[in-house]
N, C-alpha and C positions, 0 to 999 in steps of 0.2 A: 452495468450502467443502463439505467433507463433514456431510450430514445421520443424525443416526440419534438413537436413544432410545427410549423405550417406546414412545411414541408413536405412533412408523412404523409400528408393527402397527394401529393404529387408524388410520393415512394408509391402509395398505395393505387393511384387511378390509372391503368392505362390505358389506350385507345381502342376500344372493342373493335375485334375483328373476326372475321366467321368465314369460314373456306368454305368455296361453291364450287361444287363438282359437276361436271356436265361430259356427258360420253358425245362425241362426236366422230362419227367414222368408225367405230370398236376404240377410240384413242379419249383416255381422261386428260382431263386439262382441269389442273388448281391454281386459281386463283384467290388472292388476300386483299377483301375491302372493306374499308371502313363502313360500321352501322349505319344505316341509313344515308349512306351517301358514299360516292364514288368519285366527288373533288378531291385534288390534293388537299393538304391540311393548310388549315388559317394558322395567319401567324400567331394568332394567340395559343394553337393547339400545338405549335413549333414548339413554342417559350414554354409551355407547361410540360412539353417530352424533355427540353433543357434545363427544368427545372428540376424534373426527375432524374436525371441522370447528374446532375450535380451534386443531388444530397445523397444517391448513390455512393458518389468520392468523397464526401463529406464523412458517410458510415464508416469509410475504410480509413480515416484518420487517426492514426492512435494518440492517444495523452499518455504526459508524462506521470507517474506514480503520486505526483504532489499535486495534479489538476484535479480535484472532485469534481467540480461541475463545468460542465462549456457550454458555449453556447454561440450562434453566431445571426446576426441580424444582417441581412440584405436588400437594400433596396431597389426599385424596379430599375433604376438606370443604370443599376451596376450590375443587374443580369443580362438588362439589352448588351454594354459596354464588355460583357466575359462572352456574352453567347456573339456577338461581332467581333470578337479580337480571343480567339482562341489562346495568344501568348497570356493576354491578360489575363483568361481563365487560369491557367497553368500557374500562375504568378502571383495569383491569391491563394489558390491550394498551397501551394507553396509558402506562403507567409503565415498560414494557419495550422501547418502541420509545423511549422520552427516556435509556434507561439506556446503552442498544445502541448507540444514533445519537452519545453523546456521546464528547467526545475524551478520550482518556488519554493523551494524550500527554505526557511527549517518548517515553513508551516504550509498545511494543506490550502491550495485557493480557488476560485470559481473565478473562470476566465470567459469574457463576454468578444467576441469577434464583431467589429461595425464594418463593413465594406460596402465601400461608394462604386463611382461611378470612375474616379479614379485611385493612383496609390496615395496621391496625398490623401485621402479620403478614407486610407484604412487605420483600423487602429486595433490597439487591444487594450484591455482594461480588467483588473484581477485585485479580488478582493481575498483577506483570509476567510476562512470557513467559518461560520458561526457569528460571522459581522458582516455577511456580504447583502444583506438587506436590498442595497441599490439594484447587485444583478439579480435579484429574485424580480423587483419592480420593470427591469429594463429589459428583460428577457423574455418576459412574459409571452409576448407575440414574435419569438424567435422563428425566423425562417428552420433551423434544427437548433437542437437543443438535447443535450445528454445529463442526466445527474444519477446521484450516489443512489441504491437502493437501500431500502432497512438494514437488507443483508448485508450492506457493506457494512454497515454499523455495526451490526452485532458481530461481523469479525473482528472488527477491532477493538471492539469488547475484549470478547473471546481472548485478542492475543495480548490486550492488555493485563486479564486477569490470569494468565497463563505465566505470564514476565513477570507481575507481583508475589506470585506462588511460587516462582519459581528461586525470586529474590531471596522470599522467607527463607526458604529451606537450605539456602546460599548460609544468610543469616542464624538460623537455628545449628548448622553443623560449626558452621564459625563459632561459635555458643560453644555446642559440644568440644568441640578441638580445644578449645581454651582450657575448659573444668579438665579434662581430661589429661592436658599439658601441666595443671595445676597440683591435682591428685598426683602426678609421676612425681612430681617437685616433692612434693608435701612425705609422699612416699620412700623416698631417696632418702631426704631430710630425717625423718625416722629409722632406716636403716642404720644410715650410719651413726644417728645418736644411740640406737642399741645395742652396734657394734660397738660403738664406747664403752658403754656401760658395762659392756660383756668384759672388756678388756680393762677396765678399771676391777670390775671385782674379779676376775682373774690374777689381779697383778697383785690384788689385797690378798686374797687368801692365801698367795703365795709367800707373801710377806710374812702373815702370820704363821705358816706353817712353818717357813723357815726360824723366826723368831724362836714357838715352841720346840725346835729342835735344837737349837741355840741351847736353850733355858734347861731343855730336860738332858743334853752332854754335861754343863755345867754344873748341873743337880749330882751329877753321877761323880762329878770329881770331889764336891765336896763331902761325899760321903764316904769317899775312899780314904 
């Protein structure tokens, strides 16, 4: 699955920090400060380590085998509202990972996640594969966002054209098994019309022979 979204830039960026060593007494002391400054962090630099570590658990959410693509759009009052009420956070992950995990089956589908600010505000939305048009348009600016690669296609190429090859040869012995079952028939069939045959002129020649043995005792009396 390929990952990306707004997101990634908050997976990607984090707060540079650079260790300063200084001997004091023969004793090192390390301390960790932010570049160019020594303030606590602003809230906006809060919400973007919040953001980061969200799409962090977001990565770790598996889909179920019928979800090709996901996606999830957030807006800013619903990460103020998760990063203020940690339950809340827990409690969207939690509705995303029951949304993700579930089957759509018989057909594969791409699932858009919308989270507000509250739960009535969440939702989910799933299109089949190959008609989902809307979440390609709506997804666009997903906060994360996962979908199919090539590669997934060409396995299931791959295990498509494996299943039809495999069907034929299903089909070709079934083929064979028949002619086969037919020939024995056909086989049998002529056996025992030969065996007839054997035993009709068996039965004849004996006839005749007996007949001639008839004919040539009888020959003999009348010549006596």
């Amino acid at each position: 699955m390929a990952i990306s979204g707004i997101g990634q830039n908050y997976y990607q960026n984090n707060v540079e920090t650079k260790r300063n060593t200084k001997n004091v007494n023969g004793t090192e002391k390390f301390a960790l400060e932010k570049t160019g400054s020594t303030q606590e962090l602003s809230e906006a630099e809060e919400m973007e380590l919040f953001k980061k570590e969200f799409y962090e658990d977001l990565s770790k959410v598996t889909n179920h085998r019928t979800v090709s693509n996901a996606a999830v759009n957030i807006s800013e009052a619903a990460f103020k509202a998760m990063k203020e009420d940690p339950q809340y956070r827990e409690k969207v992950l939690s509705l995303i990972q029951r949304d993700w995990g579930d089957s759509y089956a018989p057909r594969n589908c791409s699932v858009l996640i919308t989270v507000g600010a509250t739960l009535n505000e969440y939702r989910a939305d799933s299109w089949p594969v190959g008609y989902d048009s809307e979440f390609d348009v709506r997804s666009q600016n997903s906060f994360y966002k996962r979908t199919s690669e090539k590669k997934d296609r060409q396995k299931e190429l791959l295990e498509e054209y494996l299943e039809k090859r495999a069907q034929a040869k299903r089909q070709q012995q079934e083929l064979l098994d028949e002619k086969v079952a037919k020939a024995e028939q056909e086989r049998s069939r002529l056996a025992k019309a030969w065996a007839g045959d054997r035993q009709m002129a068996a039965a004849s020649n004996a006839y005749d022979a007996n007949v001639m043995t008839e004919t040539a005792a009888g020959g003999d009396t009348l010549l006596g």
